[in-house]
DSSP file (Angstrom, degrees, kcal/mol; ACC not computed):
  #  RESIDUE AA STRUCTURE BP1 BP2  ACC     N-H-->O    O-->H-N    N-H-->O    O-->H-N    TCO  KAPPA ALPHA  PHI   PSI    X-CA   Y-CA   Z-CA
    1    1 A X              0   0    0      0, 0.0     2,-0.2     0, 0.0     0, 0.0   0.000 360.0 360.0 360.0 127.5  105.7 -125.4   38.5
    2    2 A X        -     0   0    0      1,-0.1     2,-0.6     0, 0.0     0, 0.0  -0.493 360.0 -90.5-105.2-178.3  103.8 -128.3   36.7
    3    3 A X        -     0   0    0     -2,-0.2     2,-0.3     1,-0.1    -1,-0.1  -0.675  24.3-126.3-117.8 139.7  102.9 -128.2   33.5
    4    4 A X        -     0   0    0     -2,-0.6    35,-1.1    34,-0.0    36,-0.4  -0.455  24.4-172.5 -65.6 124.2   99.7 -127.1   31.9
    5    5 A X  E     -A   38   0A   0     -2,-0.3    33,-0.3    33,-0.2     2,-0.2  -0.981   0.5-170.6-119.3 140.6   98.1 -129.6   29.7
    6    6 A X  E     -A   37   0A   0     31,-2.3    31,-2.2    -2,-0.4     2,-0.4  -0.813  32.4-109.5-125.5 161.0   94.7 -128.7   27.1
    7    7 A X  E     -A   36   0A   0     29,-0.2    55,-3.2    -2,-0.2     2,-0.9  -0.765  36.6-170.5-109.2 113.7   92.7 -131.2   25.2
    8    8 A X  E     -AB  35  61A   0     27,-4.3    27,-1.6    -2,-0.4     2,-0.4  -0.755   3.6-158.3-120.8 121.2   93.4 -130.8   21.4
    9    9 A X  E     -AB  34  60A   0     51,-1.3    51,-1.2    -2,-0.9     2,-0.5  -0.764  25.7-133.3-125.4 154.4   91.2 -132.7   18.6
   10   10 A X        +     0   0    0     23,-1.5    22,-1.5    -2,-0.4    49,-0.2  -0.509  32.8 173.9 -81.1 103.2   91.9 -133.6   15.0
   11   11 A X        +     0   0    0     -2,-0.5    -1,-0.2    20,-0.1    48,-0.1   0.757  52.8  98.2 -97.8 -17.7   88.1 -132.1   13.6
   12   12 A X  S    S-     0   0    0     46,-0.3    20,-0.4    -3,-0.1     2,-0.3  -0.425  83.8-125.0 -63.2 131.1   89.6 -132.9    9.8
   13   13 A X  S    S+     0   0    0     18,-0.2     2,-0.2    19,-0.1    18,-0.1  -0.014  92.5  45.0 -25.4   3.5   88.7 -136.0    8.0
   14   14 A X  S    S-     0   0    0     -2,-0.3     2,-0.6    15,-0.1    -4,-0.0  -0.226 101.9 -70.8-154.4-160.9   92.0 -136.9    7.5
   15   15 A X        -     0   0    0     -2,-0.2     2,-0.4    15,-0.2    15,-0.2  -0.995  38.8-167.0-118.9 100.4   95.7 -137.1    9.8
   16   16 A X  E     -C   29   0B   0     13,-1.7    13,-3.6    -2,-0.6     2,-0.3  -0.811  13.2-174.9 -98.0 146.7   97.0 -133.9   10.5
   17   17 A X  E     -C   28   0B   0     -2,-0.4     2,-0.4    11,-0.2    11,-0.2  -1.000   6.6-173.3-140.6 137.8  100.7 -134.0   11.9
   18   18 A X  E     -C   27   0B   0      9,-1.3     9,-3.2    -2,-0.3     2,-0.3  -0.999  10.3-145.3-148.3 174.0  103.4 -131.8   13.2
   19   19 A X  E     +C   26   0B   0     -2,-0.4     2,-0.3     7,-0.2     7,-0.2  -0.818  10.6 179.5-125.2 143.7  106.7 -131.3   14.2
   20   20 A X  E  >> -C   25   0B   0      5,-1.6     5,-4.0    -2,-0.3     4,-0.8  -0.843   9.5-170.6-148.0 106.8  108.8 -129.4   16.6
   21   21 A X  T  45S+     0   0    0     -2,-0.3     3,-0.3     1,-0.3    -1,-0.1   0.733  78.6  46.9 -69.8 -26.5  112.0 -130.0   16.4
   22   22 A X  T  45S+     0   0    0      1,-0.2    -1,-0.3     2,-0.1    -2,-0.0   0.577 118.3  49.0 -80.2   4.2  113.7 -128.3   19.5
   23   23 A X  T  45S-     0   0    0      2,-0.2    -1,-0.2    -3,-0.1    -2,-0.2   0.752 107.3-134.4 -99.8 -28.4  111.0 -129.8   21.4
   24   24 A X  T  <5 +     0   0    0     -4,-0.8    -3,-0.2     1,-0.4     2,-0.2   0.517  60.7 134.9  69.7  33.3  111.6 -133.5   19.8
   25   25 A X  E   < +C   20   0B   0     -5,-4.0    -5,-1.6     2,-0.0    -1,-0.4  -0.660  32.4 173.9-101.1 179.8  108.0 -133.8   19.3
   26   26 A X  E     -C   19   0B   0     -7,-0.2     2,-0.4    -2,-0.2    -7,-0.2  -0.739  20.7-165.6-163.9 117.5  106.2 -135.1   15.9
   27   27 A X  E     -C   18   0B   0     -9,-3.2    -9,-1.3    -2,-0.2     2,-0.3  -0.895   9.4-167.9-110.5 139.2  102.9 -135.4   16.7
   28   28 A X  E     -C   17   0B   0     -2,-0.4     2,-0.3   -11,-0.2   -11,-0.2  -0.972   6.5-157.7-121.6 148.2  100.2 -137.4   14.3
   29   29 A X  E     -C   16   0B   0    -13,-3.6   -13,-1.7    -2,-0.3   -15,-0.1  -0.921   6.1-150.6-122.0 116.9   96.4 -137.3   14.6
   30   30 A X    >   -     0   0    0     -2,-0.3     3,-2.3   -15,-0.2   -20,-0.3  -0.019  49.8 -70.2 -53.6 144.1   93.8 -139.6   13.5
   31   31 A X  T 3  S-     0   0    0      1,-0.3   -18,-0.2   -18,-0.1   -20,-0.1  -0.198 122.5  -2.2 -22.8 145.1   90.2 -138.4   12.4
   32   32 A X  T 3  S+     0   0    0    -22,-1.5    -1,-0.3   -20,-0.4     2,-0.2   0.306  93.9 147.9  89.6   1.8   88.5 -137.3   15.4
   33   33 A X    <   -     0   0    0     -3,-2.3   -23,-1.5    -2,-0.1     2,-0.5  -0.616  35.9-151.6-105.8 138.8   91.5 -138.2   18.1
   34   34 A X  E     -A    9   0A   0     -2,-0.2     2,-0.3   -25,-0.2   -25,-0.2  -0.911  20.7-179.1-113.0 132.4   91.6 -135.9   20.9
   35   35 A X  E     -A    8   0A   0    -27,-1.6   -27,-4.3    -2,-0.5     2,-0.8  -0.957  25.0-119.4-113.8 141.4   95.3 -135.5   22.4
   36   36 A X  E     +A    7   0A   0     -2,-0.3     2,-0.3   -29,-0.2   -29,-0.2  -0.870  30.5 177.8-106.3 154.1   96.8 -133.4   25.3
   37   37 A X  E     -A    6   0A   0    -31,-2.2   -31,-2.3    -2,-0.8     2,-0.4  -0.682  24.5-125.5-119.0 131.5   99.2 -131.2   24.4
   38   38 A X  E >>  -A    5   0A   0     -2,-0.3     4,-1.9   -33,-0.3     3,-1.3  -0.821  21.8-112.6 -99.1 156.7  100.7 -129.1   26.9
   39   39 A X  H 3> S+     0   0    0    -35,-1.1     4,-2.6    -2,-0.4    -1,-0.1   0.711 118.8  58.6 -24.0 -55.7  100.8 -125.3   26.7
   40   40 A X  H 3> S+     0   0    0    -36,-0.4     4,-1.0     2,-0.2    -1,-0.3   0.587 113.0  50.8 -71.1  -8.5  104.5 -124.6   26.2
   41   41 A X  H <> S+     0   0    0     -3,-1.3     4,-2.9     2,-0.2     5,-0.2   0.870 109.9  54.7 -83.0 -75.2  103.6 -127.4   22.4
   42   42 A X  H  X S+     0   0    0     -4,-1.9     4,-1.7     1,-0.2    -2,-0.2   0.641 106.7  41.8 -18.4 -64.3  101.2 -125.2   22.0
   43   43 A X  H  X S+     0   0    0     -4,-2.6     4,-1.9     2,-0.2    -1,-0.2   0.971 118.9  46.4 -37.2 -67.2  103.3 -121.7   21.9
   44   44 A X  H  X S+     0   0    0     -4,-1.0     4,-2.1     1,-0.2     3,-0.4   0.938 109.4  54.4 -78.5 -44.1  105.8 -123.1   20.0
   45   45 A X  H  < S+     0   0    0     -4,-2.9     7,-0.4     1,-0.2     3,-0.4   0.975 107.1  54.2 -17.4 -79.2  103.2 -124.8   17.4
   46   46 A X  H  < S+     0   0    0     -4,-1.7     6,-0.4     1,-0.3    -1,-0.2   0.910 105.9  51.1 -46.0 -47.4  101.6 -121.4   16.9
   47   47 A X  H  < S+     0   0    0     -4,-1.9    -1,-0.3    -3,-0.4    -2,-0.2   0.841  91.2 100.1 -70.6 -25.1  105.2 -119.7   15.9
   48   48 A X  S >X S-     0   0    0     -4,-2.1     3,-3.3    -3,-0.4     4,-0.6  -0.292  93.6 -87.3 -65.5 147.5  105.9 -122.4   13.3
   49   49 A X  T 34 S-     0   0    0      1,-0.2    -1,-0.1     2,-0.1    -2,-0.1  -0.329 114.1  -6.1 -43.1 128.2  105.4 -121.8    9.5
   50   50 A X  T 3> S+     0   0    0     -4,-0.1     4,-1.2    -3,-0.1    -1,-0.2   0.334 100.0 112.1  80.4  26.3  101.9 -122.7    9.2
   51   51 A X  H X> S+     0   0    0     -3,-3.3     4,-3.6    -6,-0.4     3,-1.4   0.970  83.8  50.3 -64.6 -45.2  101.0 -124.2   12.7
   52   52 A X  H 3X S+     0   0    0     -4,-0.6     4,-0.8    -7,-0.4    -1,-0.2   0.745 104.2  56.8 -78.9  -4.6   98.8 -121.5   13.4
   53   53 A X  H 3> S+     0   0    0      2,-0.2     4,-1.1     1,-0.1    -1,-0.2   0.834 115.3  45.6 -74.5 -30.6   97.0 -122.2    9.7
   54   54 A X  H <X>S+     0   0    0     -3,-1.4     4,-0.9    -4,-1.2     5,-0.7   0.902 109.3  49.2 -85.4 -26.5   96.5 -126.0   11.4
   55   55 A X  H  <5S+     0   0    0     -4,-3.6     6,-0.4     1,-0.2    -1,-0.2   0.727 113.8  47.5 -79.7  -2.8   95.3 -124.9   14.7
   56   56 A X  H  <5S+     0   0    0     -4,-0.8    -1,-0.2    -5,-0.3    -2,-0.2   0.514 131.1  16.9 -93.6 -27.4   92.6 -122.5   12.9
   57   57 A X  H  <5S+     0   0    0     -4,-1.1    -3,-0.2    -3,-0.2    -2,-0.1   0.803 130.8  27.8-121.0 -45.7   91.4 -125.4   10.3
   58   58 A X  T  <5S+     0   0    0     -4,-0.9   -46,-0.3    -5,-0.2     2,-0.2   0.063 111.6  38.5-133.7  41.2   92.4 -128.7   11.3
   59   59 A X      < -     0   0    0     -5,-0.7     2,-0.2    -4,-0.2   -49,-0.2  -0.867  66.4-142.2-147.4 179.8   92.7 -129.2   14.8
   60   60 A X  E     -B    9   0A   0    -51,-1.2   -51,-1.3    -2,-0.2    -4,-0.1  -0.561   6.0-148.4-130.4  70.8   90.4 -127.7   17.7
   61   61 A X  E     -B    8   0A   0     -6,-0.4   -53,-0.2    -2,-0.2     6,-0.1   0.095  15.5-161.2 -17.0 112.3   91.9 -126.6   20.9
   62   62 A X        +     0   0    0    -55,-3.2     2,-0.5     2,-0.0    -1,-0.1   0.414  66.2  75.7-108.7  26.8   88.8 -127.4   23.1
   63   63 A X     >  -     0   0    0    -56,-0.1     4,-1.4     1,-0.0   -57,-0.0  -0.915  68.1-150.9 -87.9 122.5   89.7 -125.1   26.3
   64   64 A X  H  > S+     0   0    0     -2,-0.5     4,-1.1     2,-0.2    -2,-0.0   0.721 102.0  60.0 -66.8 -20.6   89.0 -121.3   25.6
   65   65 A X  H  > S+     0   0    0      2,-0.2     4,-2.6     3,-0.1    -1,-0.1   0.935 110.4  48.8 -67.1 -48.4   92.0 -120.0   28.3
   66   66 A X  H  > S+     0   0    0      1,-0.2     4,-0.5     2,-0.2     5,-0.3   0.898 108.4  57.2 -47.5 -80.4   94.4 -122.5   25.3
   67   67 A X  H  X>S+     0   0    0     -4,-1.4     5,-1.2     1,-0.2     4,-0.9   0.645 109.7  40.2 -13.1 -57.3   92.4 -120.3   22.5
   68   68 A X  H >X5S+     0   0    0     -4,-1.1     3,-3.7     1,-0.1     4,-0.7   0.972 112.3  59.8 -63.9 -64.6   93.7 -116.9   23.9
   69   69 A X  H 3<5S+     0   0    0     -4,-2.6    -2,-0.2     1,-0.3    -1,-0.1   0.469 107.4  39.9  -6.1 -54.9   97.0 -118.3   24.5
   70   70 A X  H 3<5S-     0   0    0     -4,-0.5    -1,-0.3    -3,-0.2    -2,-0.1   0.717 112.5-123.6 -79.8 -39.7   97.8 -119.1   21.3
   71   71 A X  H <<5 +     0   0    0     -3,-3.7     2,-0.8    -4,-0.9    -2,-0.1   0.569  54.3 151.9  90.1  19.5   96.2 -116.0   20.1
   72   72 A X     << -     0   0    0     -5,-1.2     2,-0.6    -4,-0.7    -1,-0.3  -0.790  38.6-157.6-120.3 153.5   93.9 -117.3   17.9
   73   73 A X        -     0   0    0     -2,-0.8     2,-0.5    -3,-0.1    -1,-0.1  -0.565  26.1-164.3-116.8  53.5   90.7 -115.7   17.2
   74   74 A X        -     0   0    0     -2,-0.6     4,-0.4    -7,-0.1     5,-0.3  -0.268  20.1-110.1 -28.8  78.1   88.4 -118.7   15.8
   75   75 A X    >>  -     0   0    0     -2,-0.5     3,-1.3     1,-0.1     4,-0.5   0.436  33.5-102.4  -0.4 143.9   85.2 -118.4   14.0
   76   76 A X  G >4 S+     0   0    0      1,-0.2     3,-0.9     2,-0.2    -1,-0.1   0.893 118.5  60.3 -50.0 -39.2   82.1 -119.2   15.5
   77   77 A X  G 34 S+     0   0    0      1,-0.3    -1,-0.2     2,-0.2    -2,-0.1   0.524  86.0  72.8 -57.8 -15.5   82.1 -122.5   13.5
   78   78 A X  G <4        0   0    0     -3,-1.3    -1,-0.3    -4,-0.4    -2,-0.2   0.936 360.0 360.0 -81.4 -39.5   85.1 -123.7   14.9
   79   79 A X    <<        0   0    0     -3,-0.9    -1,-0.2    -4,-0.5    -2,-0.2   0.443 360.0 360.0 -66.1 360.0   83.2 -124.4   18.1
């Protein structure tokens, strides 16, 4: 089965970062820097304390199938 990747971008003025440690990732993002991320990042992002606060304010999943995934329900503005 290969692995699902979505396009995820840093919309904050600033470097948002995080970490997941059973995964070994620590990810940093630059203003504006669009990374992909695969799905299974994603998940586990969204269960850490206060991932789901960053994927809701300062970063932007830009696939809508990622959006459900995650389970987050984005203002219009986010788009």
């Amino acid at each position: 089965m290969s692995t699902v990747y979505y396009n995820v971008k840093n919309r904050s003025s600033g470097v948002a970062t995080y970490k997941i440690p059973e995964l070994g990732v620590r990810r940093s993002f630059q203003a504006g820097e669009i990374k992909k991320i695969s799905a299974e990042e994603l998940e586990k992002l969204s269960y850490r304390p206060g991932g789901m606060a960053l994927l809701a304010n300062f970063l932007q999943i830009l696939e809508p199938e990622a959006i459900a995934k995650v389970g987050l329900k984005p203002q219009p503005e986010y788009y």
